[in-house]
C-alpha positions as a LaTeX table, in Angstrom:
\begin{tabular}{lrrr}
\hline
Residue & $x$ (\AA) & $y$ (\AA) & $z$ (\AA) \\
\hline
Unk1 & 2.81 & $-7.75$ & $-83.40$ \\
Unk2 & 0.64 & $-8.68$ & $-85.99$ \\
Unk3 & $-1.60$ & $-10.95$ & $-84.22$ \\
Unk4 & $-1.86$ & $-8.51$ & $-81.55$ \\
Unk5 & $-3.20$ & $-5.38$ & $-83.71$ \\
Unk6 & $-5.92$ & $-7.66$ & $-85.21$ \\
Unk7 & $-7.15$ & $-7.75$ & $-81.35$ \\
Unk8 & $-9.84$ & $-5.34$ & $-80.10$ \\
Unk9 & $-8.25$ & $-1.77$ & $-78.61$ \\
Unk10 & $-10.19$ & $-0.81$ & $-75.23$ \\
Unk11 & $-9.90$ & 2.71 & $-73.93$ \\
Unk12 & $-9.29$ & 2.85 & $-70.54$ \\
Unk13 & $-12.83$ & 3.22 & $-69.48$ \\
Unk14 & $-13.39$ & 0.50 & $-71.23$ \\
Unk15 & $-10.74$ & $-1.88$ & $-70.13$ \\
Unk16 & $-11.42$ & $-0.83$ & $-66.32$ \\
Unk17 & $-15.14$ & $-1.55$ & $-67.13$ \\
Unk18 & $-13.80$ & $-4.99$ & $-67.94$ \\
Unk19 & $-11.47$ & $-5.74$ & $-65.12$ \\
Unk20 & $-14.46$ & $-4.55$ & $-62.87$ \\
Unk21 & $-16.88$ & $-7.02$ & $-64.02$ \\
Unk22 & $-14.28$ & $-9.81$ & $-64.43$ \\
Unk23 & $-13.83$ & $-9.00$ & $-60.32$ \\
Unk24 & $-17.76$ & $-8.95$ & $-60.29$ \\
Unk25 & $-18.08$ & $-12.38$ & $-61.76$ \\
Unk26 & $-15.27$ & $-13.67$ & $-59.51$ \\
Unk27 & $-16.61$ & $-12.28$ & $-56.41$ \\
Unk28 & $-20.34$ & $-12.50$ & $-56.55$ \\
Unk29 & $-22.12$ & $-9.64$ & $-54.52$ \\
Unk30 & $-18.99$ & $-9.59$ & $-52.51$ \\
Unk31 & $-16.86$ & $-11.10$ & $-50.12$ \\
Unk32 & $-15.56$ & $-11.44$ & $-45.91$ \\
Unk33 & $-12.10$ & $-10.24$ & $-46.02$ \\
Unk34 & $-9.67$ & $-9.70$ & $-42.64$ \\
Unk35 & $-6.90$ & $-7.91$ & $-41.71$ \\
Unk36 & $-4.95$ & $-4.88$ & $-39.71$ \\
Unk37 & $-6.30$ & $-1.35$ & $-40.00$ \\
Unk38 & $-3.53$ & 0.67 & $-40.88$ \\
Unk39 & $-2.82$ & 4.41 & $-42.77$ \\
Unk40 & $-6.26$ & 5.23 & $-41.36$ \\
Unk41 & $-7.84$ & 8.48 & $-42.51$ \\
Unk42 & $-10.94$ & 8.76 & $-40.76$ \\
Unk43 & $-13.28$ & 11.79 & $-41.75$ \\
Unk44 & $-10.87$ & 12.67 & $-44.78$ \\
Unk45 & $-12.13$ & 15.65 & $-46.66$ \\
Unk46 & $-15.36$ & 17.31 & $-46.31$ \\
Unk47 & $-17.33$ & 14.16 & $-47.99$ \\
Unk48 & $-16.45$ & 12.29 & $-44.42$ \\
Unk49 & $-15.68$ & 9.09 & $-46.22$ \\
Unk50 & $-12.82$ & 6.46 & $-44.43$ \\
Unk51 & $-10.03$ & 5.38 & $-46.57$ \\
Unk52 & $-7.50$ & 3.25 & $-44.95$ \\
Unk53 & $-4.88$ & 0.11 & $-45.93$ \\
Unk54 & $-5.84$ & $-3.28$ & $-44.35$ \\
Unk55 & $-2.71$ & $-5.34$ & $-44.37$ \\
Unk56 & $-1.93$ & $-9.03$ & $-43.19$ \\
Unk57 & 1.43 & $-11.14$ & $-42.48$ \\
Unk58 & 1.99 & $-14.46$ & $-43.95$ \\
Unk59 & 4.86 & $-16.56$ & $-44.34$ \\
Unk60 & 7.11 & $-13.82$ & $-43.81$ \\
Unk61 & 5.73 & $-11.35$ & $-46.44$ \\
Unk62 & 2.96 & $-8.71$ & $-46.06$ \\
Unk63 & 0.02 & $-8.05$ & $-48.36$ \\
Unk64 & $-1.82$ & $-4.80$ & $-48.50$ \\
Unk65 & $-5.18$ & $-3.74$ & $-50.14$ \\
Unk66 & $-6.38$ & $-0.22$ & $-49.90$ \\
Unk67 & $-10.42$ & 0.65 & $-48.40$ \\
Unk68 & $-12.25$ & 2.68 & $-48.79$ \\
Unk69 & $-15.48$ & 3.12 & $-47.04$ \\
Unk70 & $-18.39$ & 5.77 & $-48.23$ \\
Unk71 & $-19.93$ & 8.31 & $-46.23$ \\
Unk72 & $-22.98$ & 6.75 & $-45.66$ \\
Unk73 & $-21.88$ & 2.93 & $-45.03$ \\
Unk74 & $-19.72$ & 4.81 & $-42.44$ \\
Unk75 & $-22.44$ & 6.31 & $-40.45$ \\
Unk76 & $-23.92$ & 3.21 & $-39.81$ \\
Unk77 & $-20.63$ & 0.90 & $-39.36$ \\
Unk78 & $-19.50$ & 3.59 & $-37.02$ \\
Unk79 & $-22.82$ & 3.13 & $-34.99$ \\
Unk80 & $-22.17$ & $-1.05$ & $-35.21$ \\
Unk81 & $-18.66$ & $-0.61$ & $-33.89$ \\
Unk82 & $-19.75$ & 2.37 & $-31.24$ \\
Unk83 & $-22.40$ & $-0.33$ & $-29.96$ \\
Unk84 & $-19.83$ & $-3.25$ & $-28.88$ \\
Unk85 & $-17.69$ & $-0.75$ & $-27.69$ \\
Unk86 & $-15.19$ & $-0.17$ & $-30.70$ \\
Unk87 & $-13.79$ & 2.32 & $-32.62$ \\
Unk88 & $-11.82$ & 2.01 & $-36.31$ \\
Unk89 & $-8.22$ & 2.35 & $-35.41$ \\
Unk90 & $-4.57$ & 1.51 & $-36.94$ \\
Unk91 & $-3.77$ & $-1.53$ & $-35.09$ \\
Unk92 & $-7.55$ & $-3.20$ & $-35.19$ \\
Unk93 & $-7.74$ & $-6.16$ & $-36.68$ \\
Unk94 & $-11.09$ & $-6.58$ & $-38.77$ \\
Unk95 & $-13.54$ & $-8.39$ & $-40.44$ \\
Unk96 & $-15.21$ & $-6.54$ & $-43.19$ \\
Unk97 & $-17.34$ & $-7.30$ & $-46.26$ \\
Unk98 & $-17.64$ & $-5.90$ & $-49.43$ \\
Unk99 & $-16.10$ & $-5.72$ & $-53.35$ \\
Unk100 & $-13.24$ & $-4.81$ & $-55.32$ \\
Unk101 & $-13.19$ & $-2.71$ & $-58.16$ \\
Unk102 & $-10.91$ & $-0.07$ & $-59.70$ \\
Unk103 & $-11.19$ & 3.76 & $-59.56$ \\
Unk104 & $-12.00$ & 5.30 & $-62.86$ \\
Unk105 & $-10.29$ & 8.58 & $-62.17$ \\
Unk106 & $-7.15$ & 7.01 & $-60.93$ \\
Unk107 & $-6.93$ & 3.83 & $-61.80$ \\
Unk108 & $-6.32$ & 2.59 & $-58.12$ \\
Unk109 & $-7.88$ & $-0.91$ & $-56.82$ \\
Unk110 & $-9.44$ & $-0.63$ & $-53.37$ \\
Unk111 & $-11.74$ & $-2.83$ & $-51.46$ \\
Unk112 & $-15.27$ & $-1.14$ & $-50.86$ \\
Unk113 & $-16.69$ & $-2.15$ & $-47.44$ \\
Unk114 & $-20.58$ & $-2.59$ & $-46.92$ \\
Unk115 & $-20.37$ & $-4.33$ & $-43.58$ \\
Unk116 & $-18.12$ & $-5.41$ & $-40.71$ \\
Unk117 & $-18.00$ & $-7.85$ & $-38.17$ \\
Unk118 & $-17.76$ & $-6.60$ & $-34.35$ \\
Unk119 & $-17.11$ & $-10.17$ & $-32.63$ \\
Unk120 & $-14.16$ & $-10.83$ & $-34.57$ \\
Unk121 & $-12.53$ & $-7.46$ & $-33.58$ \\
Unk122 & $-13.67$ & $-8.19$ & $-30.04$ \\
Unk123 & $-12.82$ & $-11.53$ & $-30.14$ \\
Unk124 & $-9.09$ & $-10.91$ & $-31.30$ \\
Unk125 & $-8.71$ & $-8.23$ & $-28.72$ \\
Unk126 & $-9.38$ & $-10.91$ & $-26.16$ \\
Unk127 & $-7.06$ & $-13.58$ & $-27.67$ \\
Unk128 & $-4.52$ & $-10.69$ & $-27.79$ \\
Unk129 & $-5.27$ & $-9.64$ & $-24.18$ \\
Unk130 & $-5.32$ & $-13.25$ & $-22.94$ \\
Unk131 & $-1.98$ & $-13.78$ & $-24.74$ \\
Unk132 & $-0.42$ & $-11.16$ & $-22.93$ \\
Unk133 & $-1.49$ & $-11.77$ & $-19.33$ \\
Unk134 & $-0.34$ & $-15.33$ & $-19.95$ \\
Unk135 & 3.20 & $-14.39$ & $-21.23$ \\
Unk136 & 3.57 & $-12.14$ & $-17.91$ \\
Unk137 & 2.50 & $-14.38$ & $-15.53$ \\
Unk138 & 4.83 & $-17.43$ & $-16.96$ \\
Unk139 & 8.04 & $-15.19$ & $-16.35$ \\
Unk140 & 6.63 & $-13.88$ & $-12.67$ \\
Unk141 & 5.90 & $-10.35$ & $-13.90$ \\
Unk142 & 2.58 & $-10.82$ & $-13.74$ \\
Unk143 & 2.24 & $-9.43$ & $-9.46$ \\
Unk144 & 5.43 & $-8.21$ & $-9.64$ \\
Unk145 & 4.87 & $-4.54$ & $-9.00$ \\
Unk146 & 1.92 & $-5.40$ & $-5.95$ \\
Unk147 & 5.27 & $-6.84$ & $-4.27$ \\
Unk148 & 6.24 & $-3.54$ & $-4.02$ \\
Unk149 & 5.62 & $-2.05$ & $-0.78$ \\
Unk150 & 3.05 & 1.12 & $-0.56$ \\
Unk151 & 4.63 & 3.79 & 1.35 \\
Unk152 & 3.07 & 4.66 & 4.35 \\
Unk153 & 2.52 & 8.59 & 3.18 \\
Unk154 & 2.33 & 8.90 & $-0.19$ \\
Unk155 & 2.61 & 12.28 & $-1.02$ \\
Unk156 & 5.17 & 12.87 & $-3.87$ \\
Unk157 & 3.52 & 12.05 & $-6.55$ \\
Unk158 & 4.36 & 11.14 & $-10.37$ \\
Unk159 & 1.86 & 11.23 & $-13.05$ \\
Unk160 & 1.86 & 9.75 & $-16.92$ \\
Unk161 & $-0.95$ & 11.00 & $-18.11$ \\
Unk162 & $-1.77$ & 13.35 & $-21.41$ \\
Unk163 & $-0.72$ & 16.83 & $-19.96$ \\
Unk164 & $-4.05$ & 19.44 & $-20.29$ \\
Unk165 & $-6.28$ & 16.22 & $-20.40$ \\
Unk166 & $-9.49$ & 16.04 & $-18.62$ \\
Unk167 & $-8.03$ & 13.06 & $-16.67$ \\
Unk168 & $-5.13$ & 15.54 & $-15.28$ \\
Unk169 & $-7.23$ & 17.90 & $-14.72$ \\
Unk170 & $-9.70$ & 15.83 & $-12.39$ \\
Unk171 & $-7.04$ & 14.17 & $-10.58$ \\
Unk172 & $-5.30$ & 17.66 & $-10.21$ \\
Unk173 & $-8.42$ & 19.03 & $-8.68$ \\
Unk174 & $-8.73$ & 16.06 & $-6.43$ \\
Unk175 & $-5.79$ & 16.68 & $-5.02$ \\
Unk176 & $-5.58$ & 20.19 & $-4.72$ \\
Unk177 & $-9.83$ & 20.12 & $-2.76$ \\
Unk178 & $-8.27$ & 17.87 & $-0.41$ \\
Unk179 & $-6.41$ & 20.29 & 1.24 \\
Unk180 & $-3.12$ & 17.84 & 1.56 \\
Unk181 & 0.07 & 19.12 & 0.72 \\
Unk182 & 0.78 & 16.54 & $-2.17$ \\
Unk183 & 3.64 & 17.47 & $-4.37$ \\
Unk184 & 2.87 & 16.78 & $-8.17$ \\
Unk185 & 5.35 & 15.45 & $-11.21$ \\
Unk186 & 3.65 & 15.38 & $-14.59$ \\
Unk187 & 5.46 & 13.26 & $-17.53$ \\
Unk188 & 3.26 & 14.20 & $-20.29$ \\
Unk189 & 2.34 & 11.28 & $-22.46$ \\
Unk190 & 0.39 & 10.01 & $-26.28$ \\
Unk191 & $-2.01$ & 7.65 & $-24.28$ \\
Unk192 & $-3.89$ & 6.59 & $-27.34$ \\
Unk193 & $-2.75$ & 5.69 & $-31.03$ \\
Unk194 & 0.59 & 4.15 & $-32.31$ \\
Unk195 & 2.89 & 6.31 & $-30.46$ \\
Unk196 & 0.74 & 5.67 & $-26.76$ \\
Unk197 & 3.48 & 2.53 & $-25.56$ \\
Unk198 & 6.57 & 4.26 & $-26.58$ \\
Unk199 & 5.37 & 7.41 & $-24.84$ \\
Unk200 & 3.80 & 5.77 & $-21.92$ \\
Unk201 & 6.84 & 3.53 & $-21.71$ \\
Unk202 & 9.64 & 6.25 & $-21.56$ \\
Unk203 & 7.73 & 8.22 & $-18.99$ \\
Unk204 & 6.97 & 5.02 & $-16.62$ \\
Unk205 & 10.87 & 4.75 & $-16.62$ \\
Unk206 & 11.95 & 8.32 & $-16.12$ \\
Unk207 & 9.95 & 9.00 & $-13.03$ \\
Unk208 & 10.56 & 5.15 & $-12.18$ \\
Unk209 & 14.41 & 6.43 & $-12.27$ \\
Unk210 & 13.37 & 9.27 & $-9.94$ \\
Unk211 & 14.15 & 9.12 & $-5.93$ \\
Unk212 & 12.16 & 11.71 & $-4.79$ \\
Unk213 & 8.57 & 10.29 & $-5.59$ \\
Unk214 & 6.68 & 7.96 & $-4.07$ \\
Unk215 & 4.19 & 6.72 & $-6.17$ \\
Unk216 & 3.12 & 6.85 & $-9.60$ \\
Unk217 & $-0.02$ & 7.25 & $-11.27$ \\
Unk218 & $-0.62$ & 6.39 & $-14.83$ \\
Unk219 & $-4.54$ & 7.68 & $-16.00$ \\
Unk220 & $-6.45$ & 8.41 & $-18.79$ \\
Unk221 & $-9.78$ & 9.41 & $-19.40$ \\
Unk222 & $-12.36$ & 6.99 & $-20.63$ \\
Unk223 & $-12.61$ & 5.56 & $-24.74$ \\
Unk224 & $-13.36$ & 2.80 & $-26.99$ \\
Unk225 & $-11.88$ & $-0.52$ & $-27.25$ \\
Unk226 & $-8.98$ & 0.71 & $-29.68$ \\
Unk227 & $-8.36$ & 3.93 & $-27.76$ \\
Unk228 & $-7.53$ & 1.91 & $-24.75$ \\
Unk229 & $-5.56$ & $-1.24$ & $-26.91$ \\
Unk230 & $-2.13$ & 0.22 & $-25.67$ \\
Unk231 & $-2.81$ & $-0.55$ & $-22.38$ \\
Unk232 & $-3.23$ & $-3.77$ & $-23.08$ \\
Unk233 & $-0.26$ & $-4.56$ & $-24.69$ \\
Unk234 & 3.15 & $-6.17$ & $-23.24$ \\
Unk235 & 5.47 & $-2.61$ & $-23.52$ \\
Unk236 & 2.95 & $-0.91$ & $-20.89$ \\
Unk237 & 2.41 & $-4.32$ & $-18.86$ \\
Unk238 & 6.35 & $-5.43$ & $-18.95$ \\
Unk239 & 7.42 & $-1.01$ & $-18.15$ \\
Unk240 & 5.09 & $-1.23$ & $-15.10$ \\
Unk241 & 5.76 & $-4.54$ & $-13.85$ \\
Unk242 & 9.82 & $-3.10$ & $-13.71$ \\
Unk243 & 8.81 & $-0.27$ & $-11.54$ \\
Unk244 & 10.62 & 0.73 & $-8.55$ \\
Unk245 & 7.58 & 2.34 & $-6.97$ \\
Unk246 & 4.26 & 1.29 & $-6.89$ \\
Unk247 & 1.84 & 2.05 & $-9.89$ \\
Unk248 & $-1.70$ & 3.21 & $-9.39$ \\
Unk249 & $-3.63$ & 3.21 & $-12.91$ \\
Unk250 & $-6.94$ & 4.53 & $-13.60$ \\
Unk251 & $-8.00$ & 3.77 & $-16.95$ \\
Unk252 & $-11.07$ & 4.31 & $-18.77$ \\
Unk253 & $-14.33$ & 4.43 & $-17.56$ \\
Unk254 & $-15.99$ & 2.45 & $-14.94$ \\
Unk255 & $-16.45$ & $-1.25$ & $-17.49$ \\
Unk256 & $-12.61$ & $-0.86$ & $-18.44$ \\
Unk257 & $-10.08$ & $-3.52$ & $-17.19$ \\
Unk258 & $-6.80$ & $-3.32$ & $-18.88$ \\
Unk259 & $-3.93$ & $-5.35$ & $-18.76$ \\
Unk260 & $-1.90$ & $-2.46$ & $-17.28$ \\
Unk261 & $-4.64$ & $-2.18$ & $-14.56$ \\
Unk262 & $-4.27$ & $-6.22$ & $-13.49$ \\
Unk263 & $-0.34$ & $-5.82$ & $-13.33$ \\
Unk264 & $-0.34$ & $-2.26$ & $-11.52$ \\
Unk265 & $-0.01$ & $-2.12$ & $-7.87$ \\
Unk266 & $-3.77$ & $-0.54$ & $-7.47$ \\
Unk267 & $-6.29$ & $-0.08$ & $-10.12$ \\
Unk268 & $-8.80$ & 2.60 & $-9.88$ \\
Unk269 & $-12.23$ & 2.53 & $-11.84$ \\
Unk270 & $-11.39$ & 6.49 & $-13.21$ \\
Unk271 & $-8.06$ & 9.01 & $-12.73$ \\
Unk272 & $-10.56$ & 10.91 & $-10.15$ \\
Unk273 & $-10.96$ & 6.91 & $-8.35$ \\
Unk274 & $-7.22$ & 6.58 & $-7.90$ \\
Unk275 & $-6.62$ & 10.33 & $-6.77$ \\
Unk276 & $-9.70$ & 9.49 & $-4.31$ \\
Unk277 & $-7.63$ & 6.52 & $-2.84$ \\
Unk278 & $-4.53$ & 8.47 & $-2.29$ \\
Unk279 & $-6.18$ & 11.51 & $-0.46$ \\
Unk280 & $-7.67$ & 8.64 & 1.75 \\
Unk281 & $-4.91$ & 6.58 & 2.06 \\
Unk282 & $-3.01$ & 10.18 & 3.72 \\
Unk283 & $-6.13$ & 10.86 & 5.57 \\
Unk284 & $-6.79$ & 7.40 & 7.12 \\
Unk285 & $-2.87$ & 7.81 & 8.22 \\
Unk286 & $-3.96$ & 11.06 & 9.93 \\
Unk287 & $-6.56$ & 9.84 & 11.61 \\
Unk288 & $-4.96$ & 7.23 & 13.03 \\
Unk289 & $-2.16$ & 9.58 & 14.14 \\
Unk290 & $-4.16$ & 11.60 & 15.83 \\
Unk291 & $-6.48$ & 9.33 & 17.21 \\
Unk292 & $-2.59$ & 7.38 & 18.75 \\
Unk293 & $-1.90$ & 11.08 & 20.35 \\
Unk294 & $-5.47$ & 11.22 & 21.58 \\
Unk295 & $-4.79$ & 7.90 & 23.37 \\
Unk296 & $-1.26$ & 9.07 & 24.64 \\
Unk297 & $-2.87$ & 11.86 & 26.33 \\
Unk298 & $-6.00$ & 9.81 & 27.77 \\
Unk299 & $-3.09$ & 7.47 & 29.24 \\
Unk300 & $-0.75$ & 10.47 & 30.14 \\
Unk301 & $-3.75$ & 11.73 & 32.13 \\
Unk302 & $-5.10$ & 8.63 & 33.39 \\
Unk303 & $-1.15$ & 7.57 & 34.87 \\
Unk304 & $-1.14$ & 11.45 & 36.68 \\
Unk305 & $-4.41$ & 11.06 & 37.85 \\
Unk306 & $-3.49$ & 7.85 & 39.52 \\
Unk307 & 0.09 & 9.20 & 40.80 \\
Unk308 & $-1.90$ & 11.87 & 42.41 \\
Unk309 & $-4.05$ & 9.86 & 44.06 \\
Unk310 & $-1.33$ & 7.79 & 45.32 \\
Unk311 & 0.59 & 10.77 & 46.52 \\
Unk312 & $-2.64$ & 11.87 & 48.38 \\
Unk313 & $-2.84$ & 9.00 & 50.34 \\
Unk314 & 1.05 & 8.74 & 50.92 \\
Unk315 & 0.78 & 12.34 & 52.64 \\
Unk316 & $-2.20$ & 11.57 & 54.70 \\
Unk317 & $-0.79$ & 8.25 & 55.39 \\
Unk318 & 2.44 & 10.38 & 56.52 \\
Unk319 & 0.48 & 13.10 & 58.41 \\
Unk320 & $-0.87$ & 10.07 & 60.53 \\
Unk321 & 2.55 & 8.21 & 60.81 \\
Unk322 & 4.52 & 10.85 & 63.45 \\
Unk323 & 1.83 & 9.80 & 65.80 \\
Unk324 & 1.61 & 6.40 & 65.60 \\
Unk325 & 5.22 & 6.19 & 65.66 \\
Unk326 & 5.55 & 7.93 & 68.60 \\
Unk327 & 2.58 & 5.69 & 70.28 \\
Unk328 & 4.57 & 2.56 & 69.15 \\
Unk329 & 7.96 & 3.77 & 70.41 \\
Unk330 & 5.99 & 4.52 & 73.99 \\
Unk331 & 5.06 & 0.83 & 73.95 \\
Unk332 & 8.58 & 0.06 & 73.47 \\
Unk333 & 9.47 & 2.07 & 76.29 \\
Unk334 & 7.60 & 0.30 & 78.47 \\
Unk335 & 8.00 & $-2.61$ & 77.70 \\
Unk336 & 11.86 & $-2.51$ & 78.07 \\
Unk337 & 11.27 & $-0.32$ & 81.40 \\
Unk338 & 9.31 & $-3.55$ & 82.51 \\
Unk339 & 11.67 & $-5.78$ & 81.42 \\
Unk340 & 14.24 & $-3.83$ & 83.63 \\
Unk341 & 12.31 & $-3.77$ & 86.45 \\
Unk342 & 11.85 & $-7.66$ & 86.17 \\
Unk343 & 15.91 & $-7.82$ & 85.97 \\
Unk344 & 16.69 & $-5.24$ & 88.94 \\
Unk345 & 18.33 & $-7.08$ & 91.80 \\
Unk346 & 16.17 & $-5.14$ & 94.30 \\
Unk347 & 12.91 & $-7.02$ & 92.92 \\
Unk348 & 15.11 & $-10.48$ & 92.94 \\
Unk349 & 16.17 & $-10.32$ & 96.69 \\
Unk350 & 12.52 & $-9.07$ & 97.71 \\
Unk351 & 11.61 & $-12.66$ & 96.79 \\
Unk352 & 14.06 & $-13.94$ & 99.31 \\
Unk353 & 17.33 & $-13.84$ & 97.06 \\
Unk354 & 20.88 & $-12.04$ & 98.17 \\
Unk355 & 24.18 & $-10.70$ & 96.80 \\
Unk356 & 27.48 & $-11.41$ & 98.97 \\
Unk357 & 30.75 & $-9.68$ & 97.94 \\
Unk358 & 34.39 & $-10.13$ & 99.11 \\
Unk359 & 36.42 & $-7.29$ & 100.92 \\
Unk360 & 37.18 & $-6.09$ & 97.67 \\
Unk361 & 33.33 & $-5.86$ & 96.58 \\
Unk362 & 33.40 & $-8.44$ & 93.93 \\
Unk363 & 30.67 & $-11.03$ & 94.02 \\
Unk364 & 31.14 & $-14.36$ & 95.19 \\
Unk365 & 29.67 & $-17.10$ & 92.75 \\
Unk366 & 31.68 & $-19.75$ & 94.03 \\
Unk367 & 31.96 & $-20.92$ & 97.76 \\
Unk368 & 36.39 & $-22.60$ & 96.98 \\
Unk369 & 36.89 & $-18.89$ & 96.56 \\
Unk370 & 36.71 & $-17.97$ & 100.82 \\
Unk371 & 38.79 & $-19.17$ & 103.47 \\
Unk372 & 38.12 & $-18.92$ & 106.51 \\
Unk373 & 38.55 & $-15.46$ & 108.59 \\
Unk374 & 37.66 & $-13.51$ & 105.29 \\
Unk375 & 35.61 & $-10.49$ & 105.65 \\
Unk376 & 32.22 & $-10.72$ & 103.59 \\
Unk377 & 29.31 & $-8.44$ & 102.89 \\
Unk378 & 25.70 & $-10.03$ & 102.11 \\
Unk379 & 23.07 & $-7.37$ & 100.56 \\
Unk380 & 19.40 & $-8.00$ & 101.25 \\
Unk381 & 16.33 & $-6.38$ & 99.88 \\
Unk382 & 16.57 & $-3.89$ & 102.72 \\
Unk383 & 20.31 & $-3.27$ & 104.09 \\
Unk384 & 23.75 & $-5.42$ & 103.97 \\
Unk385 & 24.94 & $-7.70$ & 106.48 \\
Unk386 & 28.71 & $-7.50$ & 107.60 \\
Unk387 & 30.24 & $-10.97$ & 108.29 \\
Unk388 & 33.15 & $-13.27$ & 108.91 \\
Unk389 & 34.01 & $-16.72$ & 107.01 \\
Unk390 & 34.06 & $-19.55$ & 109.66 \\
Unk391 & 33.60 & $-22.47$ & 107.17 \\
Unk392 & 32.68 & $-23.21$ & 103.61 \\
Unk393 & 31.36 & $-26.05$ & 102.02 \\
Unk394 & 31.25 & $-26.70$ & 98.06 \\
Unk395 & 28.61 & $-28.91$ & 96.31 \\
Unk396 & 30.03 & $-31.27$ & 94.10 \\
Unk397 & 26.50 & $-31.20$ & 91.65 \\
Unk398 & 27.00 & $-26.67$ & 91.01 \\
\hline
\end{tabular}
């Protein structure tokens, strides 16, 4: 102990003073530092500085610096991050630079950031994104839900959404100026933040689990990058791609493409977009209902008007048949009275021909059938002639 009390004795001022510039002297004017954002306290306090823990994983163990960034360094990295599209969130991996140094009133080492780099953050979100479309599409889960077949009148409707969000709201109004009788299920749900895919997950599945919808609509009004990250993670992706019923998303604003969007059955540019395709979807099914009656009843009409035609000319073509019936049937009649004429006998024996009977008035056809002495009758064209059978004689050739 000896050696040690001839040392110098720093107060604590003193000895942070000299930890401070030993951290100066190892760092220079500062360093590029990267990690996760997490324990973020945006705004804290009426001095609006951000204090938050950025934290990596290596090798199985996790190390964690506290941040802290002042007021005004945060006005204008807030404007850098606004202009790619970002916003600081727990979960968003950064890039920042800055120095160390310890607190004097608490003693507590923290990182103090002076600037930050966008294209990593963007860049990682890709990777991320890329990642997860790739994992879904090697284990066919990728189209998986546009397999699903659209019902033809989708009217019962389930919605994840945030309930008395703006996006609700729109779609709500959508529906209700369209004048359709849509029946509406709301699942109410965190759709930004850390507790966005457990939220969004369990109400995908509940009114999945539901038979008496027929589609579902997951929407959310528009944000920044790290507002939207949970849709772009493998929960939402891998919940929707397991759907029973066919998923309709509308996400963000107009630039926004999540990975939810590319595995849902539909994606819609804004919740107002996909409530817009529904409406249309019912009234394009209407119109072509009606416009199928319309051309039953032009076809209906047309067939009667034909029939009736037909049975017009039917009943003039029967008001004209009695007559020519009966004109026909007189040519028949004559014609059979002339052939009776031709057969009487009368007309035959005028042209020289006669008819000879036996006593017992049956005609003779063969000349073997008299003897001689029998009594025979010959009638002419004008009378009969009595006589008596003196002879015969038979041709051998009749």
């Amino acid at each position: 102990m000896a050696g040690a009390d001839a040392g110098h004795t720093y107060s604590i001022a003193e000895f942070i003073d000299l930890v401070n510039g030993a951290i100066a002297d190892a760092t220079g004017r500062g360093v590029w530092i990267q990690g996760e954002v997490m324990k973020l306290n945006a705004a804290a306090g009426a001095k609006g500085h951000v204090y938050f823990d950025l934290a990596d994983r290596e090798e199985g163990r996790q190390a964690t610096i506290s941040v802290a960034i002042w007021r005004g360094v945060w006005t204008r990295i807030s404007r850098t991050l606004a202009d790619s599209g970002l916003e600081l969130g727990n979960g968003l991996k950064v890039r920042m630079f800055g120095t160390a140094d310890i607190w004097h009133a608490s003693g507590r080492f923290s990182f103090k950031v002076s600037e930050i780099d966008p294209r990593f953050t963007l860049g990682d979100l890709v990777a991320q994104r890329d990642a997860t479309v790739a994992a879904l599409k090697r284990d066919g889960r990728y189209d998986a839900n546009r397999r699903v077949p659209m019902p033809l009148v989708p009217l019962r409707l389930g919605i994840v959404t945030s309930a008395g969000s703006d996006a609700l709201a729109d779609v709500r109004k959508t529906l209700v100026d369209s004048g359709i009788g849509f029946r509406v299920v709301v699942h109410d749900a965190r759709v930004q933040g850390d507790d966005a895919p457990r939220t969004v997950v369990a109400a995908l599945r509940a009114l999945d689990a539901r038979d008496d919808l027929d589609v579902l609509l997951l929407v959310r009004g528009g944000g920044s990058k790290a507002d939207l990250m949970a849709f772009d993670g493998m929960e939402i992706a891998a919940a929707i791609a397991e759907c029973r019923h066919p998923v309709l998303t509308g996400i963000g604003h107009e630039r926004d493409v999540s990975v939810a969007d590319e595995v849902a059955h539909a994606m819609h540019k804004t919740p107002t977009a996909a409530a817009v395709a529904l409406v249309e979807r019912v009234r394009d099914w209407v119109r072509r209902t009606e416009d199928a009656w319309s051309a039953v009843a032009a076809r209906a009409v047309s067939l009667l008007d034909e029939r009736s035609r037909r049975l017009d000319l039917v009943a003039q073509s029967l008001a004209r048949r009695p007559r020519e019936v009966v004109r026909l049937e007189e040519r028949r009649v004559v014609a059979c009275a002339d052939r009776l004429r031709l057969l009487d006998p009368v007309h035959v024996m005028r042209r020289g021909w006669s008819i000879t009977r036996d006593a017992a008035g049956r005609v003779v056809r063969d000349a073997g059938a008299l003897r001689a002495g029998d009594e025979i009758v010959t009638s002419v064209a004008n009378g009969d002639v009595a006589s008596t059978v003196t002879r015969t004689t038979t041709r051998s050739d009749a």
